[in-house]
C-alpha positions as CSV (number, residue, x, y, z in Angstrom):
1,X,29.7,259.1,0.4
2,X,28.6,255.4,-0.2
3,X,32.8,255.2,-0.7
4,X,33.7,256.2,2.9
5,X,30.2,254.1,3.6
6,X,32.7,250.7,1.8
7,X,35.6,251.8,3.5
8,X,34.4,252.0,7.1
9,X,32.7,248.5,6.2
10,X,36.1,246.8,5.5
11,X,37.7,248.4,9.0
12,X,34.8,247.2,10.4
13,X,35.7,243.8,9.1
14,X,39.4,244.2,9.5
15,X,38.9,245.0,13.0
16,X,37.1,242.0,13.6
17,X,39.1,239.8,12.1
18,X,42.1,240.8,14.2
19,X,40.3,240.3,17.2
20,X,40.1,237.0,16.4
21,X,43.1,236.2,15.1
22,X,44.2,237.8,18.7
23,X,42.0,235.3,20.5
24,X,42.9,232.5,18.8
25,X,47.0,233.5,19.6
26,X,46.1,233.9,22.8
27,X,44.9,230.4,22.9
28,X,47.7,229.3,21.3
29,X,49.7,231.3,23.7
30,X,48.6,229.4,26.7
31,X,48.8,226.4,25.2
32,X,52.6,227.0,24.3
33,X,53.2,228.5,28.1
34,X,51.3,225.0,30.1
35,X,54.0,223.2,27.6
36,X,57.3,224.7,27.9
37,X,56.0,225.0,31.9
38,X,55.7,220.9,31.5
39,X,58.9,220.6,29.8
40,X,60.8,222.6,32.0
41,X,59.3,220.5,35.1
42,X,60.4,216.9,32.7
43,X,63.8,218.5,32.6
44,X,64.2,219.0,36.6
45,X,62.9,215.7,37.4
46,X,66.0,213.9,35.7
47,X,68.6,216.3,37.1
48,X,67.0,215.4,40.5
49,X,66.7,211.4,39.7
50,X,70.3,211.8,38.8
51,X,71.8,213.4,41.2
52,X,69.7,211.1,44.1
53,X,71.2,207.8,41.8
54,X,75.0,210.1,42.2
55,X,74.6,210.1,45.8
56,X,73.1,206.3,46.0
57,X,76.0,205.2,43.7
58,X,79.1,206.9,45.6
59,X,77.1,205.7,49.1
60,X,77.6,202.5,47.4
61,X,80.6,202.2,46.9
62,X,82.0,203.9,50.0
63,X,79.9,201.9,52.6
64,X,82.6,198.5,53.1
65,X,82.3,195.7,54.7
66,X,81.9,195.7,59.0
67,X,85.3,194.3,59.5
68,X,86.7,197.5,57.0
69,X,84.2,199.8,59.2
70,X,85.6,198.3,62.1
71,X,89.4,199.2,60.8
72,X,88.5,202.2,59.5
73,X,86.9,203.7,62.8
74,X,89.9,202.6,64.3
75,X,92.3,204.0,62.3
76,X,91.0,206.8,60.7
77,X,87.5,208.7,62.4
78,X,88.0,212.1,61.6
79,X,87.5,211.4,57.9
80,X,84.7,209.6,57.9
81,X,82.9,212.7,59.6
82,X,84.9,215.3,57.0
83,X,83.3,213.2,54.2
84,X,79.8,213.6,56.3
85,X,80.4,217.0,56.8
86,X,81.4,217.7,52.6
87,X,78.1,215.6,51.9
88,X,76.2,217.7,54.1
89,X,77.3,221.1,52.6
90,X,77.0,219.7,49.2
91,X,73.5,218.8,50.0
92,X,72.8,222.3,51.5
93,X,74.1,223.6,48.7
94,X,71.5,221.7,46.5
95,X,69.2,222.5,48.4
96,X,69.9,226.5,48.2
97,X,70.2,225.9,44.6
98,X,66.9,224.3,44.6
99,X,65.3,226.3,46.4
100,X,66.3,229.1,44.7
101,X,65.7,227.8,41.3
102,X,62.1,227.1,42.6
103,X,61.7,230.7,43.4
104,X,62.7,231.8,40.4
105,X,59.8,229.3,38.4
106,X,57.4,230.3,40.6
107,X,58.4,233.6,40.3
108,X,58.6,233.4,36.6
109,X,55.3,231.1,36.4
110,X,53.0,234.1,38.3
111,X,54.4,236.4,36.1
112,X,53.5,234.2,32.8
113,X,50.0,233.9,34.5
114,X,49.2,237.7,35.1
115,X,51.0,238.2,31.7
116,X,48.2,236.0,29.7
117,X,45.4,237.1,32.0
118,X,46.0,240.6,31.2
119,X,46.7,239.1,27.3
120,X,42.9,237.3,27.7
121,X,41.4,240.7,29.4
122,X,43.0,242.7,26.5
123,X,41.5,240.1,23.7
124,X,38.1,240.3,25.6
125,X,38.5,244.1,25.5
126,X,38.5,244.3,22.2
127,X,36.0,242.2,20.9
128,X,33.8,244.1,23.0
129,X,35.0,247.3,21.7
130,X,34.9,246.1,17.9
131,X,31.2,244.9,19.0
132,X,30.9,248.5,19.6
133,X,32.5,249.8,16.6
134,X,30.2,247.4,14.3
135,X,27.2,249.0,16.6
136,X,28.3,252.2,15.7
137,X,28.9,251.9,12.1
138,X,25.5,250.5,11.6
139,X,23.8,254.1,13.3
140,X,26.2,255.7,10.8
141,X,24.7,254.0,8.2
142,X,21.1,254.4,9.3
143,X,22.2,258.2,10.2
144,X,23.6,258.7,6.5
145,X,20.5,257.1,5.3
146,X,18.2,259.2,7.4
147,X,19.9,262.4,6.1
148,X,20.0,261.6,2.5
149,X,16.0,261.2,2.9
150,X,16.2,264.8,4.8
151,X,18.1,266.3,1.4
152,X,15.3,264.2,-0.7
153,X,12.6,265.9,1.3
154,X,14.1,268.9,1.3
155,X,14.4,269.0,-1.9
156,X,11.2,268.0,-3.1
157,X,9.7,270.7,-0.8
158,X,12.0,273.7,-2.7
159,X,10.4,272.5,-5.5
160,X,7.2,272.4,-4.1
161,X,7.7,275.8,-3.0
162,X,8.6,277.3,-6.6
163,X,6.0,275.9,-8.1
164,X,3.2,277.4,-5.5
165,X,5.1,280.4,-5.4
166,X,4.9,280.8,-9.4
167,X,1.1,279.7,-8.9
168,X,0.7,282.2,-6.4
169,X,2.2,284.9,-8.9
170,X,0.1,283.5,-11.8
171,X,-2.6,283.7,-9.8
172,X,-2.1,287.2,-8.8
173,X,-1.5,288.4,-12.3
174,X,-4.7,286.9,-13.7
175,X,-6.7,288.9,-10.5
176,X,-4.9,291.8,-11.5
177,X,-5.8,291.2,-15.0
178,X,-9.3,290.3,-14.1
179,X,-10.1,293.4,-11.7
180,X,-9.0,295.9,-14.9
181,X,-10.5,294.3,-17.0
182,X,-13.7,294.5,-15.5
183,X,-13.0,298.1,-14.2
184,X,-12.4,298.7,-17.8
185,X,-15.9,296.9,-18.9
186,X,-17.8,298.7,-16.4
């Protein structure tokens, strides 16, 4: 009994040092997730400050001097708007991709969100329940207790009852005894 009584004692405390060994990974968890979310955001920024210094660059170095513009509307204008128009579709493009990839974070980021607030529920879940489990280990105890005094008393009144049954007999006997005899003397 008192090794069930040891046994249930150490779940007890295994459960409740899982808990919070789950709480504290959940911290860690969200700490890890608002990190990588930062890095990932660190490694957009470049490819954005990049491709904005591309497009300065190459505007750069296509925009000549006004007697070349001059020359150059002159002799060749459908160019210059096919070059507008391939800059405009590549900027579209970007943009779809962009866009896109933005969806896809923010997609990605509510799920990560509703993933470690169901994580957090789930930790505060069970430190509740292992509240509840160290609550109901301690009636056991009391409970075991309570009925190992029942078997004492029990016990002690079996005993209690042979011996005032044997009196009783004794008794009896000796009034028997007593009532022939003095039939006997009279």
């Amino acid at each position: 009994m008192m090794m069930k009584q040891i046994q249930r004692a150490g779940w007890a405390v295994k459960v409740l040092i899982l808990s919070e060994k789950l709480h504290s990974v959940t911290a860690q968890f969200d700490q890890m997730r608002a990190i990588r979310f930062q890095d990932a955001i660190n490694r957009a920024m470049p490819r954005r400050k990049l491709k904005r210094e591309t497009v300065s660059k190459s505007a750069d170095i296509s925009i000549p001097n006004k007697s070349d513009i001059r020359e150059l509307d002159e002799i060749q204008p459908e160019p210059l708007t096919v070059q507008q128009q391939i800059l405009d579709d590549e900027t579209r493009a970007l943009q779809v991709e962009l866009t896109s990839l933005l969806d896809t974070v923010q997609q990605t980021e509510t799920k990560m969100v509703e993933v470690s607030a169901l994580n957090h529920l789930m930790s505060t879940h069970i430190l509740h329940q292992a509240r509840q489990i160290e609550h109901l280990y301690e009636q056991a105890v009391e409970a075991t207790k309570n009925v190992e005094l029942g078997n004492k008393e029990l016990s002690q009144a079996i005993r209690r009852n042979t011996s005032s049954r044997t009196f009783l007999l004794l008794f009896l006997f000796v009034l028997t005894f007593s009532i022939l005899f003095l039939d006997w003397y009279s």
